[in-house]
N, C-alpha and C positions, 0 to 999 in steps of 0.2 A: 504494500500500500504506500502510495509516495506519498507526501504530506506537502501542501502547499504553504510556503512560506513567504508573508509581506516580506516586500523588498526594502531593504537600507535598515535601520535602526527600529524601527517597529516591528520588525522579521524578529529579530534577535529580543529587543523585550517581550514579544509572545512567546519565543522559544523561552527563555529564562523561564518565566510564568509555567510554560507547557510542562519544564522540566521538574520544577518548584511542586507542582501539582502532582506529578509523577512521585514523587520522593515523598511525598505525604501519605499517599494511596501505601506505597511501599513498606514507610515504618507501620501502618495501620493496618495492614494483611500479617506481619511480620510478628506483630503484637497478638493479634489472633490467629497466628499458627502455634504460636508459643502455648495460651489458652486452652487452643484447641489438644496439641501432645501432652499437656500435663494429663486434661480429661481423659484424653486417649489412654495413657499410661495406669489412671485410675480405674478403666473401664473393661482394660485388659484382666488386671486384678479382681475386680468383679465377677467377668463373667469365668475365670477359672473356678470362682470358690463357688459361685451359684452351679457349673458343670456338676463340680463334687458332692454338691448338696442334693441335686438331682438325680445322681448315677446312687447315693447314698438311699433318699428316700427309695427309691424306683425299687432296688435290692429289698428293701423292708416291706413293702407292695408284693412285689412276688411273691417273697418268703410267707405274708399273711395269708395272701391267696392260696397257697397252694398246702398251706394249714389245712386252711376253710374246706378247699375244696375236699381236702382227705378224711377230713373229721365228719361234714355234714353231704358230701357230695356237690356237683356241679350246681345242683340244682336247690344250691343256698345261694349262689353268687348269680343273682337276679342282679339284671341292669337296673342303676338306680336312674333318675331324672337329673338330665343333664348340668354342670355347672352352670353359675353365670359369672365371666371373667369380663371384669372391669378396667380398662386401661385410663392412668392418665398420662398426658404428654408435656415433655418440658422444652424448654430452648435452651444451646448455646452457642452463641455467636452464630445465630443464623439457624441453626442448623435440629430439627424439630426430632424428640425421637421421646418414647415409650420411657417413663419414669418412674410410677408406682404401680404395681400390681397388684388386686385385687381378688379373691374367688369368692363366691358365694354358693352354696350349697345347701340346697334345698332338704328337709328332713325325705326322710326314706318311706314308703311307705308303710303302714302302719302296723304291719304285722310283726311279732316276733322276730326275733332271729333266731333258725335252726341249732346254732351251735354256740356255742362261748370266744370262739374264734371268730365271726363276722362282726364282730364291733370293731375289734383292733385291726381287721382286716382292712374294713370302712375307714376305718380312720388312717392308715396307712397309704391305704386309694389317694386319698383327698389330698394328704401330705407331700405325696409325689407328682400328683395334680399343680399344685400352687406355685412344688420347687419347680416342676417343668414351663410353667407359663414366666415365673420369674427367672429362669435361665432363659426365655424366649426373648423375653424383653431385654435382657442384658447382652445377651448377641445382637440384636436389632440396632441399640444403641450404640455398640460399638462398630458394625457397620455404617452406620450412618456418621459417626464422629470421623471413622479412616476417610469414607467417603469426601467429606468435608474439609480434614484434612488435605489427603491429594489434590481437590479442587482449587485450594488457598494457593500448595504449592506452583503448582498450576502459573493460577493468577500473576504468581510474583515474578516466574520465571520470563512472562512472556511482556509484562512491565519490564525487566530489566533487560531484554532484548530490544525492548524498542525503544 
């Protein structure tokens, strides 16, 4: 792209200005790239311990399942009614992503449970449930932060190119 430049002394104070304006844009991408890798760095850490807490629950779910299922048969581990997961979403620097997670879980229907094992079973369900939506949200977000990241980097590269 050529850039048209007034001729004589007006050429050169627009360039200044052009330049001047460039170097502002530059400290202020540079400053929210900074922002942005610390978040990243903390989001990293996140979503490994949210991974752990989910690969954790998820073992406890089986394990109660397959209790349940030995003690009272298949035929205690009725589908309950589905969750309701609730997202909220935050900003940084631009950049919109998944921030508190939510579950709500509906009481079970109203019958007994066959065996002494489907309570902790249920509740182990749910637990794995929650860690999985919240390991969801913490990959998302950190997706969305690298994202954002490379975009900045991006940005500055092709400012200080031009």
């Amino acid at each position: 792209m050529k850039v048209h430049v007034p001729p004589g002394r007006a050429g050169r104070l627009w360039l200044r200005h052009r330049l001047a304006t460039t170097e502002r844009g530059i400290d202020l991408l540079e400053r929210k790239l900074r922002i942005l890798r610390q978040e990243q760095r903390r989001l990293k850490l996140l979503n490994e311990r949210t991974g752990r807490e989910w690969s954790a629950a998820l073992a406890r779910a089986e394990t109660w399942t397959l209790r349940t299922a030995t003690l009272a048969g298949e035929h205690a581990l009725r589908p309950a009614p589905p969750a309701e997961i609730t997202v909220e979403w935050a900003e940084v620097m631009g950049a919109a992503f998944p921030q508190h997670v939510r579950c709500l879980f509906p009481d079970p229907l109203g019958t007994l449970p066959l065996s002494a094992a489907v309570t902790p079973a249920r509740l182990a369900c749910r637990t794995a449930i929650e860690a999985a939506a919240k390991h969801a949200a913490a990959r998302e977000t950190l997706r969305v932060v690298t994202a954002e990241t490379t975009a900045t980097t991006t940005r500055i590269s092709a400012l200080r190119e031009r």
